[in-house]
N, C-alpha and C positions, 0 to 999 in steps of 0.2 A: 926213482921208485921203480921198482921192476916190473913188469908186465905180466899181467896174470896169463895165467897158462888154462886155454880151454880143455875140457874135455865133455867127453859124449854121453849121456845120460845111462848109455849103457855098461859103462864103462864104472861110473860112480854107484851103478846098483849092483855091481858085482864085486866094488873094492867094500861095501856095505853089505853086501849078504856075508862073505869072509870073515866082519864084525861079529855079526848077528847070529849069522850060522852055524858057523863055525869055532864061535868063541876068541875070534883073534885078538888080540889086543889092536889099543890105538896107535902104538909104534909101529907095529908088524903091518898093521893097513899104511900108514904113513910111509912105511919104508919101499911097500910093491907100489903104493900110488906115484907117488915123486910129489906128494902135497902136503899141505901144513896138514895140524893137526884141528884146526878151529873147523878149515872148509870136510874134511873126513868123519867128524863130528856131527855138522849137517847134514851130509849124506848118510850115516845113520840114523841119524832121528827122522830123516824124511823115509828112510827104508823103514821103520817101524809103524812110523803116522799111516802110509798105506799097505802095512801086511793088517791093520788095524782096520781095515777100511777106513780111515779118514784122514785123505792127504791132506797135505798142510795149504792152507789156502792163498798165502801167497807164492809158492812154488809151482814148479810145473810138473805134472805125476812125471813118471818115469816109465811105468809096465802101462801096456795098452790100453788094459782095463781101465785104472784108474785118470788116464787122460778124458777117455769118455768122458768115465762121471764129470768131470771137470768142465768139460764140456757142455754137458745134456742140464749141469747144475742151475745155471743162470736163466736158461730158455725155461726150466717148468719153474721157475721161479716167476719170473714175466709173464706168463701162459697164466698163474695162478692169481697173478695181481691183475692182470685181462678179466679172468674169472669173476674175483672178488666186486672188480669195479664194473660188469656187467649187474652183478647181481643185486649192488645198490641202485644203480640207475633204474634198471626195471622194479623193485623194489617204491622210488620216490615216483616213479610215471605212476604206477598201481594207485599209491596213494590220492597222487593228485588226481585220479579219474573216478576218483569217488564221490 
């Protein structure tokens, strides 16, 4: 089986914007990429998921921005379940000091 061939995220957001942008077909990406058509496929639906604002969540963004989010996503997630589970606790102390 042959060995997949890396490439660099900025590399797949620019054989995808050429899709996207520029109307190219999926051959004509295929053909400057040097890649199948399944993985060029994925690189534009994940270039659309985040011109969308909403990366795909099991990938990894691509453009700066949306790495943040991806980032900063999980922490105020955890921050807010911190929150919620402060709020019942003091909540059941209130109760019981009555």
């Amino acid at each position: 089986m042959p060995q997949r061939k890396p490439y660099i995220p900025a590399f797949k957001l620019e054989i995808a914007k050429l899709m996207v942008e520029q109307n190219g077909t999926l051959a004509q990406a295929c053909a400057v990429a040097g890649a199948g058509s399944t993985a060029v496929k994925r690189w534009r639906q994940q270039t659309l998921a985040e011109q969308a604002s909403t990366p795909l969540p099991q990938r990894r963004a691509r453009t700066p921005d949306n790495q943040e989010i991806q980032q900063l996503k999980p922490r105020i997630k955890q921050r807010e379940t911190g929150k919620d589970i402060l709020k019942k606790a003091s909540a059941f102390f209130a109760r019981e000091m009555r």
